[in-house]
C-alpha positions in Angstrom: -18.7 -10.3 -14.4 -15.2 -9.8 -13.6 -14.7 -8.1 -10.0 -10.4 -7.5 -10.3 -9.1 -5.9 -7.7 -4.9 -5.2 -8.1 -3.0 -4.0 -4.8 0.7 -2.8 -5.5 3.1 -0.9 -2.3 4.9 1.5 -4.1 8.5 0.9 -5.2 11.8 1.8 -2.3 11.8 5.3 -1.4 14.6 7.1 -0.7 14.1 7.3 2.8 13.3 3.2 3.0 17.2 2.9 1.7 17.9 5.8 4.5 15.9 3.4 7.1 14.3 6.7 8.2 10.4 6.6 9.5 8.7 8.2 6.6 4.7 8.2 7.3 3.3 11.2 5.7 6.4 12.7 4.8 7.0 12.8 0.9 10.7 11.4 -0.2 10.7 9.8 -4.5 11.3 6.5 -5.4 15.2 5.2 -5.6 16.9 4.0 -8.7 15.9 0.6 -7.0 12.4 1.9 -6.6 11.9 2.8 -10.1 12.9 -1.0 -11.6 10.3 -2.5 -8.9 7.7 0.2 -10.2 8.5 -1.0 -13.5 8.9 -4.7 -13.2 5.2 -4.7 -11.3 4.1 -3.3 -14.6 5.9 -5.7 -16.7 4.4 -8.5 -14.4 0.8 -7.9 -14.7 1.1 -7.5 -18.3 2.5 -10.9 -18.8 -0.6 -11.9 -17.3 -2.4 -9.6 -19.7 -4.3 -7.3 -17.1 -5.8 -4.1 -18.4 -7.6 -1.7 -15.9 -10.4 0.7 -15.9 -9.4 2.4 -13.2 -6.8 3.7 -10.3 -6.7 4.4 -7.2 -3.4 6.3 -5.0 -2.3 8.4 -2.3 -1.5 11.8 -2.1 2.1 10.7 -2.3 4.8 11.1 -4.8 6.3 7.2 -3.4 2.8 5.6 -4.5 2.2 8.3 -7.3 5.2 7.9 -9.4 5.1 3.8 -8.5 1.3 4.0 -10.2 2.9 5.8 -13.4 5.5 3.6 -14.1 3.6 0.4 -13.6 0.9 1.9 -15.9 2.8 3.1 -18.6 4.8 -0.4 -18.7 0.8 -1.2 -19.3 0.8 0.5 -22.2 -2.1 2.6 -20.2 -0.5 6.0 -19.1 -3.2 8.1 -19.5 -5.3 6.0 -16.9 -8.3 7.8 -15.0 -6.2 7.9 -11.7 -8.1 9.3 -8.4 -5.6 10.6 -5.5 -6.3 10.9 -2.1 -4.7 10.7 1.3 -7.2 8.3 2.7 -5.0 5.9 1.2 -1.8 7.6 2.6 1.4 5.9 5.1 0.8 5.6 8.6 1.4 8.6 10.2 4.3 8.1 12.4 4.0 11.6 13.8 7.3 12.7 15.3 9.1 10.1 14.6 8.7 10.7 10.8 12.5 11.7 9.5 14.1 10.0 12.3 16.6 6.8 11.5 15.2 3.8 12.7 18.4 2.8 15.0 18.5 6.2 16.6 14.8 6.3 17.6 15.5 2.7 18.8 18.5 4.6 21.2 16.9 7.2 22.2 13.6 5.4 23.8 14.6 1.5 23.7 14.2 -1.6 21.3 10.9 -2.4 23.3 8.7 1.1 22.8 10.0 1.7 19.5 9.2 -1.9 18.4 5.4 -1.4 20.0 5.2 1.6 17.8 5.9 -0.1 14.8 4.4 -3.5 15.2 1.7 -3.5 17.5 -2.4 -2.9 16.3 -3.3 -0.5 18.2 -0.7 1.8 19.9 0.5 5.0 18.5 3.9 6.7 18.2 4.0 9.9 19.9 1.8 12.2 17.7 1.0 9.5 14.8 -1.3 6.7 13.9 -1.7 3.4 15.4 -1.8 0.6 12.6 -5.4 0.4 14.1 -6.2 4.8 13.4 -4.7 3.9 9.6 -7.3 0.6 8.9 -10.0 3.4 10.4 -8.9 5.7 8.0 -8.7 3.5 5.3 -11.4 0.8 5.5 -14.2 3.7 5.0 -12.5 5.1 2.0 -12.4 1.9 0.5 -16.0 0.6 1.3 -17.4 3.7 -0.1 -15.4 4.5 -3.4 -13.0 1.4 -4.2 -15.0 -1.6 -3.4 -18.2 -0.6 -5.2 -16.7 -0.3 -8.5 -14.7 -3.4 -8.3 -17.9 -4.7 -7.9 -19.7 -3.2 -10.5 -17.0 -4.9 -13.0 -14.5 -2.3 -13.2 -11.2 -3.7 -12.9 -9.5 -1.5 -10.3 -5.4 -0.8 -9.6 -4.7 0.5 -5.9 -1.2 1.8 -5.3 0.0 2.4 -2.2 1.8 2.1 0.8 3.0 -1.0 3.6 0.6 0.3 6.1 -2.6 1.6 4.1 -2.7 -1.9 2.1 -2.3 -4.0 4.9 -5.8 -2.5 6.4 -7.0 -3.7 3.0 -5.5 -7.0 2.9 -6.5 -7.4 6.6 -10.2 -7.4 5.6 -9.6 -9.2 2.3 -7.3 -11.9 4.1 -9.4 -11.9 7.3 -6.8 -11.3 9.7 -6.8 -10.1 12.8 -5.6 -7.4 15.1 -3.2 -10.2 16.4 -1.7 -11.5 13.0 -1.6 -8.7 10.6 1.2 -7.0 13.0 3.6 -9.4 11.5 2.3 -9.1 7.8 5.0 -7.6 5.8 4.2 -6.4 2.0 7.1 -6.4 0.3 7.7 -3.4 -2.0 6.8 -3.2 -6.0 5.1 -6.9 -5.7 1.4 -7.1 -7.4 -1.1 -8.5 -5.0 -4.0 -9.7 -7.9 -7.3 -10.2 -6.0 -10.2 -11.4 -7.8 -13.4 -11.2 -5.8 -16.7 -12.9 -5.5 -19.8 -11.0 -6.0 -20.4 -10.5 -2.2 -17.4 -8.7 -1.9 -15.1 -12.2 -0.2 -11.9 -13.2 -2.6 -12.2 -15.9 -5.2 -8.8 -15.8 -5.6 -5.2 -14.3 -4.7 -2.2 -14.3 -7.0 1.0 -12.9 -5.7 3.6 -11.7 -8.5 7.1 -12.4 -7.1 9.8 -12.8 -9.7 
């Protein structure tokens, strides 16, 4: 049985090109955005992946990055389940604000433990360590099972809500997945062993 498990961050947004903190906030994809979305469709179906089923967030970044990729699949009619479990970071009230201002106004150091560190929070937001609570359940109890129950599953999403994911898949920890960057519109193809630990990982650049 086949246990495929596809992880995608969601093509640039608008507010990634502004360099703005976006969180839960809900800016489109760019022009840019919308030929990643596209070319991650194109690349798993040179590999010739088909899915049963997808999973997104509640926003229109990861919602119109799922479409694209899934109608380059010839598959845009997809059962698709959304829901903000799988959602950005919250950055709280820093959300809208331009990275280099936010760096002014309270100093490289704070606004570089907001972003980076595990387990402290922006004022108002998530800690990377509140989103891998957040996310971790959600995926134990509605993802996971049916990858393992042979259903080949597509997760779109965001930076912060796939690196919780890739975090248990990879097993990192609190100290290295800080520094994990995904890059956006870039297939992460997981293909997992029957007790839930990866058999394999195939990373679609180019």
């Amino acid at each position: 049985m086949e246990h495929l498990l596809v992880l995608v961050r969601h093509g640039q947004s608008d507010w990634n090109l502004k360099n703005l903190f976006t969180g839960w906030r809900d800016p489109d994809l760019t022009p840019q955005g919308i030929e990643e979305a596209h070319a991650a469709g194109q690349r798993l179906a040179r590999l010739g992946l088909q899915f049963d089923l997808a999973f997104t967030s509640s926003l229109i970044r990861a919602q119109h990055t799922l479409a694209l990729a899934l109608a380059e699949l010839g598959q845009p009619k997809l059962v698709t389940i959304a829901d903000q479990a799988l959602n950005e970071r919250d950055y709280g009230d820093l959300a809208g604000l331009n990275k280099d201002d936010a760096r002014k106004r309270w100093g490289e150091e704070q606004v570089h433990l907001w972003r980076r560190s595990y387990d402290i929070a922006p004022p108002g937001g998530e800690s990377l360590r509140d989103t891998v609570a957040r996310v971790l359940p959600y995926y134990c109890q509605h993802i996971l099972p049916r990858v393992l129950a042979g259903q080949r599953v597509l997760v779109a999403a965001h930076g912060n809500s796939l690196r919780a994911l890739v975090m248990v898949l990879d097993g990192l920890t609190p100290a290295t997945i800080p520094s994990m960057e995904l890059a956006t519109g870039v297939p992460l193809v997981y293909r997992l062993n029957a007790d839930s630990t990866v058999a394999s990982k195939l990373v679609l650049e180019g």
